[in-house]
C-alpha positions as CSV (number, residue, x, y, z in Angstrom):
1,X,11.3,-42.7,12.7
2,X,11.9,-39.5,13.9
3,X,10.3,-36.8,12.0
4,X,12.6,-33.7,10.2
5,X,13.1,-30.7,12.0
6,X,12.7,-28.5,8.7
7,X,10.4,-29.0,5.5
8,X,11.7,-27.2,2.9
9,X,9.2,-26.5,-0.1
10,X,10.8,-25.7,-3.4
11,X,8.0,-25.0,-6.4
12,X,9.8,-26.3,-9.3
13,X,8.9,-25.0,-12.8
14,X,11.1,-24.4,-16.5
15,X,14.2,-23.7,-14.5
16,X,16.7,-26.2,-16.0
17,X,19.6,-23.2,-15.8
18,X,19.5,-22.6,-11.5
19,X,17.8,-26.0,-10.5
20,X,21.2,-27.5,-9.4
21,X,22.3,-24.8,-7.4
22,X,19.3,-24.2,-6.0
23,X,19.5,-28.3,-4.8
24,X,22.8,-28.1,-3.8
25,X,22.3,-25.0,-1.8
26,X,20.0,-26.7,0.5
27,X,21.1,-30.3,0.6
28,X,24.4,-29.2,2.0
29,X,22.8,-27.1,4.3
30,X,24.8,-27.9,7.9
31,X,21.3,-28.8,9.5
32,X,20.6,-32.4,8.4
33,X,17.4,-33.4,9.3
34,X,15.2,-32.0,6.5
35,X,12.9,-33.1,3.6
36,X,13.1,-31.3,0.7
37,X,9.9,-31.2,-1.2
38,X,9.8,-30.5,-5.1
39,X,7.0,-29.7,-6.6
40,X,7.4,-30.1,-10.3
41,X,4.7,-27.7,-11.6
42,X,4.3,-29.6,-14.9
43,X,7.6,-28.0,-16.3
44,X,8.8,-28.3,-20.3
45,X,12.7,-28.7,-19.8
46,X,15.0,-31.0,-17.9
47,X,13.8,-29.6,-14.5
48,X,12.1,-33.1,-13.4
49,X,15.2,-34.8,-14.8
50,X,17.3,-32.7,-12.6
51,X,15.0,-33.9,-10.0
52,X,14.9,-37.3,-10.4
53,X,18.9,-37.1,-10.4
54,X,19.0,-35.4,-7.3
55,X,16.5,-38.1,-5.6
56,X,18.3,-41.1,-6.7
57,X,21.4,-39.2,-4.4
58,X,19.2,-38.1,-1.6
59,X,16.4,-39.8,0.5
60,X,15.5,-36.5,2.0
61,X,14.3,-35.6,-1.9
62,X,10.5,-36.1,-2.2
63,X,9.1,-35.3,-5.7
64,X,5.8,-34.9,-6.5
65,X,4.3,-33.7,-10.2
66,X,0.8,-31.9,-11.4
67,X,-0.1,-30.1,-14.4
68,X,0.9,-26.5,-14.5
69,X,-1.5,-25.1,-11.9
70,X,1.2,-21.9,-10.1
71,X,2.9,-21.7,-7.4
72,X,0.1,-21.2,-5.2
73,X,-1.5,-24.2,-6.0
74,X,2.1,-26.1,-4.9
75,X,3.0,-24.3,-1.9
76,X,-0.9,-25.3,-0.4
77,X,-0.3,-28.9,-1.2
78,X,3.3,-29.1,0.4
79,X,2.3,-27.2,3.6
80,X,-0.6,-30.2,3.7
81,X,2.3,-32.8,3.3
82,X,5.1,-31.4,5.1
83,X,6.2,-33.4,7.9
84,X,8.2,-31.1,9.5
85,X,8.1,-29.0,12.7
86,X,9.0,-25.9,10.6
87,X,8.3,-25.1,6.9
88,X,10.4,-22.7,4.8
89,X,9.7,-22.0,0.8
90,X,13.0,-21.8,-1.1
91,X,11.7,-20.3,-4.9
92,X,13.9,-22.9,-7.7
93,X,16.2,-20.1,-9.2
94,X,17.6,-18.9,-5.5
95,X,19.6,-20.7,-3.2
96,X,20.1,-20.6,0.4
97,X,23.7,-19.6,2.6
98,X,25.1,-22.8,3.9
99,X,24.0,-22.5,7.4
100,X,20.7,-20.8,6.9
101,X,18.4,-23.6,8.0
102,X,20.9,-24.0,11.4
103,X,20.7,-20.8,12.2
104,X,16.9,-19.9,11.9
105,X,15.9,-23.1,13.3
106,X,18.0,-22.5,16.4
107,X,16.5,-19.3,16.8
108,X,12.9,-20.6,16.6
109,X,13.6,-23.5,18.9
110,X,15.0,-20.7,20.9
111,X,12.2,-18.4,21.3
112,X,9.7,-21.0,20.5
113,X,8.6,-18.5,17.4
114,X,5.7,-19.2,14.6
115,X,7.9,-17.3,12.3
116,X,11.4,-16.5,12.0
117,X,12.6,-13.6,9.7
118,X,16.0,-13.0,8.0
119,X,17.8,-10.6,5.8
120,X,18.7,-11.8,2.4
121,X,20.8,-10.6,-0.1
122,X,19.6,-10.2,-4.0
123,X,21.7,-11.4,-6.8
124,X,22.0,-9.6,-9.9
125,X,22.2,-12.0,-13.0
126,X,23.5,-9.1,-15.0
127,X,25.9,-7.9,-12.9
128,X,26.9,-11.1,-11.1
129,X,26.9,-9.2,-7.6
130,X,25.4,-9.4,-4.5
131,X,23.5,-6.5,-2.7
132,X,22.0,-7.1,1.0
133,X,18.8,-6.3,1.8
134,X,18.1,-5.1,5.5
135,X,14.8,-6.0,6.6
136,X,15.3,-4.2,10.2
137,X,16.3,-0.7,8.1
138,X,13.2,-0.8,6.0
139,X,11.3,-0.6,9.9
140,X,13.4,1.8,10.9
141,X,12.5,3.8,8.0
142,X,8.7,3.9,8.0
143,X,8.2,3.0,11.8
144,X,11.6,4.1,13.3
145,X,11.2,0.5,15.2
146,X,14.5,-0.3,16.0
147,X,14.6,-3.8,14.8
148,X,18.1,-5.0,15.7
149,X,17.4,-3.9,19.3
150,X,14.2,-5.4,20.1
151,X,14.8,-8.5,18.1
152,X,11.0,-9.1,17.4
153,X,8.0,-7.3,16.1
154,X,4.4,-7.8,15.6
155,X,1.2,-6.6,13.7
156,X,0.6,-4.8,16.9
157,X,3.9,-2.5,16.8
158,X,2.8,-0.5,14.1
159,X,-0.3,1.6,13.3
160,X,-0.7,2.3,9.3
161,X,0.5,0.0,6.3
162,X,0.6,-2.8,8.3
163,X,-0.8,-5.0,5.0
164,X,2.2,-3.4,2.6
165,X,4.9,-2.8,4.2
166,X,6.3,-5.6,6.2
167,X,7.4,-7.8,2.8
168,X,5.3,-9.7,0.8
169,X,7.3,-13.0,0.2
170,X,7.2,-16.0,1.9
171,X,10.6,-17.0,1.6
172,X,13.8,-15.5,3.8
173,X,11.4,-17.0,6.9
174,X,11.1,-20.1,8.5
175,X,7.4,-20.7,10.0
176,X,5.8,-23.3,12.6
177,X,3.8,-26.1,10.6
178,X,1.4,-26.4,13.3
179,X,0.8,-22.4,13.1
180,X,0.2,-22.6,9.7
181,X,-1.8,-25.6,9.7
182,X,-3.8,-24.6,12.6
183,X,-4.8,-21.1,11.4
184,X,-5.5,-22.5,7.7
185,X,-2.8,-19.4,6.4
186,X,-3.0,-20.7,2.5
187,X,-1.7,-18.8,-0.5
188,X,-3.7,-17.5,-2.9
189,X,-3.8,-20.1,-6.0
190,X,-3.3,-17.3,-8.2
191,X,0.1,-17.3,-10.9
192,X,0.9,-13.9,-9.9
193,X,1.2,-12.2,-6.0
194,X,0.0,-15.5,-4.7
195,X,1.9,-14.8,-1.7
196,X,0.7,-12.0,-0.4
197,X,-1.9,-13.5,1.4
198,X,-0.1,-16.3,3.0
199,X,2.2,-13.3,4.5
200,X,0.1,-11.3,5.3
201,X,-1.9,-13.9,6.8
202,X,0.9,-14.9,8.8
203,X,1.9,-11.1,10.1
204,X,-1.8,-10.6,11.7
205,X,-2.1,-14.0,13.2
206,X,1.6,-14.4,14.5
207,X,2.3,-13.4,18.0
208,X,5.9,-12.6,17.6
209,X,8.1,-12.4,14.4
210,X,11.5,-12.7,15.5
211,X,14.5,-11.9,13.4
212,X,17.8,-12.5,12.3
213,X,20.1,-9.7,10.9
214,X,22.2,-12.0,8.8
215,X,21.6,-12.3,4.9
216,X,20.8,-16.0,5.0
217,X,18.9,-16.8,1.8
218,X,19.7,-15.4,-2.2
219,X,17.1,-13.6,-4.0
220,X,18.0,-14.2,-8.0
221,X,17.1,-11.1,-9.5
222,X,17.0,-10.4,-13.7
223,X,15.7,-13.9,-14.9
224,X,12.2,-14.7,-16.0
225,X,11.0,-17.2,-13.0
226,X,8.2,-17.8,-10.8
227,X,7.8,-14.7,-10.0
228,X,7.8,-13.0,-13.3
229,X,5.4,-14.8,-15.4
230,X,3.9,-13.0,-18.3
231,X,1.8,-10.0,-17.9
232,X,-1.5,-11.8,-19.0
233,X,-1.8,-12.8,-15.0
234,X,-2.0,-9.3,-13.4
235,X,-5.8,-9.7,-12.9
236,X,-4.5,-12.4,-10.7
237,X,-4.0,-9.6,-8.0
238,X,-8.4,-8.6,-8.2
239,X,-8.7,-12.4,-7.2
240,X,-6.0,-11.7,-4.6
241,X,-7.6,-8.9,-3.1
242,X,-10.9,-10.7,-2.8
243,X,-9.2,-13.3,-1.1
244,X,-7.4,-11.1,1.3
245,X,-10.9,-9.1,2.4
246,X,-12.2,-12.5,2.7
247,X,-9.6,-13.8,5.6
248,X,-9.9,-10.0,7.0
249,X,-13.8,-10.5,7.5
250,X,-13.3,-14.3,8.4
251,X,-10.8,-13.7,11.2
252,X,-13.0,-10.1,12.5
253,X,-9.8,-7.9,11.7
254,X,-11.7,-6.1,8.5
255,X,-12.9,-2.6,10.7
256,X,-9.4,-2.7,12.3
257,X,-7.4,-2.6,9.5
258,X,-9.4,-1.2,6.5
259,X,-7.8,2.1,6.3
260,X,-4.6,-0.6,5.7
261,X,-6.6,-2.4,3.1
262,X,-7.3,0.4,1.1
263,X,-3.6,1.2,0.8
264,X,-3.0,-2.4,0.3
265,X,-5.0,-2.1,-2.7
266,X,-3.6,1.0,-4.1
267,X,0.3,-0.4,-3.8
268,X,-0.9,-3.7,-5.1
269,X,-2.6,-1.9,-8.4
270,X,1.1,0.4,-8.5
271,X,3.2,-2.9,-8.6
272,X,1.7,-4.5,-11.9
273,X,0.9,-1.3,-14.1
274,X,3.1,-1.3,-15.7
275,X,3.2,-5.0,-16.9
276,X,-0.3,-4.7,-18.3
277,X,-1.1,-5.6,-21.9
278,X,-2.2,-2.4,-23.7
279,X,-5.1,-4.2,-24.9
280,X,-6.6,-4.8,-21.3
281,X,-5.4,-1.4,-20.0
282,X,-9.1,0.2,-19.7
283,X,-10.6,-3.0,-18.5
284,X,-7.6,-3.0,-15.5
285,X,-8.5,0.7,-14.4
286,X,-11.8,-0.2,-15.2
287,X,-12.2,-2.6,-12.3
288,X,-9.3,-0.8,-10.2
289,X,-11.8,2.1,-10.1
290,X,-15.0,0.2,-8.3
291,X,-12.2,-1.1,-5.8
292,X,-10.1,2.3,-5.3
293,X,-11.2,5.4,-3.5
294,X,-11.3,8.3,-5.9
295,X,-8.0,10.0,-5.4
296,X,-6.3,6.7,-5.0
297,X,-7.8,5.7,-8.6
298,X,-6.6,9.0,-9.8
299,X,-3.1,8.6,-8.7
300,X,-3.1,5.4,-10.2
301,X,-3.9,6.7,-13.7
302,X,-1.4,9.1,-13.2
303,X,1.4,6.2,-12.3
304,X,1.0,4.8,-15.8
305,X,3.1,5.4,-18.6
306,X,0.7,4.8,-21.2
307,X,-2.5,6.2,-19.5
308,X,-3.0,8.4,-23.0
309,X,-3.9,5.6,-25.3
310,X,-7.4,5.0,-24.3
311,X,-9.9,7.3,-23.1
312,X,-10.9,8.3,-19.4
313,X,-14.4,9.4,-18.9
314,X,-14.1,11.4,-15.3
315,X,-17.2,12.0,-12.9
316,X,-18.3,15.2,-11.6
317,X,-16.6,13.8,-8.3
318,X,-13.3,13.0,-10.2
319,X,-13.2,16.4,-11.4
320,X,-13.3,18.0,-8.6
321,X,-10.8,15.7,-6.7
322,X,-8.7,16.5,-9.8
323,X,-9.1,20.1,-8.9
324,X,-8.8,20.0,-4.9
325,X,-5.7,17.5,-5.4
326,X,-3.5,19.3,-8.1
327,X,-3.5,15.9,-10.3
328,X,-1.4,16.8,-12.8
329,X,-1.8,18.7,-16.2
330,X,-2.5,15.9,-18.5
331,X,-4.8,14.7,-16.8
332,X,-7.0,17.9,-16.3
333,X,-6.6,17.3,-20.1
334,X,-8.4,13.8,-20.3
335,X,-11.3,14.6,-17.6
336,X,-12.2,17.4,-20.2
């Protein structure tokens, strides 16, 4: 039997509303030789009825269930099952354009590519519009790397943010299983940023990443989902960092690109503040600060709303960084 040209891994968890479309989205894709794998992350609601529904009507369905574990936990034990040439992760509340798979995989055939990367367009639930995102604009942006010309970019094409700026989310791509598989690029098996290892991952080790202007996959924005669990996971992201300056020091890249780590680490810490229980706040800043430079840690506090609530104690040091660096007023105020 001849094995699927695409894999496509859909983590499946308490999304009864979007399932369907989601499904229908990519088993009427017009490339016909996939598998679909559903992971059914031990969900509450009809989601692994839905499944079962949809497998009775397609062979290429494959279902597997587990306890609630996060989506990191799923997308490592579909990567190890996937039997196709290429893998692509489709999140259960998006969908894909109707030729998206056709089109990707023709250009990584093409090019033979490890990864392929697209534009996508976000959804607005509220609204009920769509607005594209331009991957190539972002580039041209902070690297004025003309995307659209070139057609490919690697690690190597830029020299600072190399670990934040080049996206964080494994879908809108379509990878090489062997590459994956080969290079052991896992996700974190965190509930919250669990990806941005696995990209990351992929961006150093890949020697090309070509791309595809067109908006090809739909990025639901507004709902709670996947990727917007509750805020009691954002210490998720310390375990994340760990395991990203583990694969930097396991693969000898961690002297080449620490000065990218360390803002790595600041723009990760930004992301969640503000979805931080009040009750954890000074533990959060608490561990922030033995992982942040000093003026990084600073700016932080500064970033949060709600930094007033519980009480600072500054350093000598942080004093005077206060005082070199013009951190705001209020903040003089608590290193007092």
């Amino acid at each position: 039997m001849e094995l699927p040209k695409v894999s496509v891994i859909i983590p499946v968890y308490n999304v009864e509303k979007y399932l369907r479309e989601c499904l229908d989205s990519v088993i009427n894709q017009t490339l016909k030789d996939i598998e679909i794998i559903c992971v059914d992350d031990g969900s509450t609601d009809s989601s692994l009825d839905i499944l079962k529904e949809y497998a009775v009507k397609d062979s290429r369905i494959i279902i597997i269930q587990q306890e609630n574990s996060g989506p990191g936990i799923v997308r490592n034990k579909s990567i190890a099952l996937a039997k196709g040439k290429y893998i692509t992760f489709v999140d259960s509340d998006d969908f894909l354009v109707k030729d998206a798979l056709k089109k990707l995989y023709t250009t990584a055939e093409k090019n033979s590519a490890q990864i392929v990367q697209c534009n996508y367009q976000i959804y607005s639930q509220a609204k009920k519009n769509y607005k594209p995102f331009d991957f190539s604009q972002n580039l041209k942006h902070i690297y004025n790397y003309d995307l659209n010309k070139i057609g490919y970019f690697s690690i190597d094409s830029f020299n600072f943010g190399r670990l934040s700026n080049l996206g964080c989310v494994a879908w809108s791509r379509l990878y090489l299983t062997s590459f994956l598989q080969q290079n052991d690029i896992k996700f974190s098996e965190t509930k919250l940023g669990e990806d941005h290892l696995f990209v990351n991952a992929s961006n150093l080790l890949a020697k090309k990443i070509y791309f595809i202007p067109d908006c090809l996959y739909c990025y639901r924005k507004g709902i709670v989902s996947l990727t917007t669990r509750v805020n009691n996971e954002v210490f998720s992201m310390f375990t994340n960092i760990a395991n990203m300056e583990t694969f930097l020091k396991k693969n000898h890249l961690y002297d080449n690109f620490l000065d990218d780590f360390e803002t790595y680490k600041f723009e990760a810490f930004k992301s969640i503040i503000q979805q931080i229980p009040k009750s954890k706040k000074k533990l959060f800043f608490q561990k922030c600060k033995n992982l942040l430079p000093p003026r990084n840690y600073l700016k932080l506090v500064y970033m949060s709303k709600n930094n007033l609530f519980f009480n600072i104690k500054f350093t000598k040091k942080d004093k005077l960084i206060i005082k070199l660096f013009k951190i705001p007023v209020f903040i003089k105020k608590l290193s007092k």
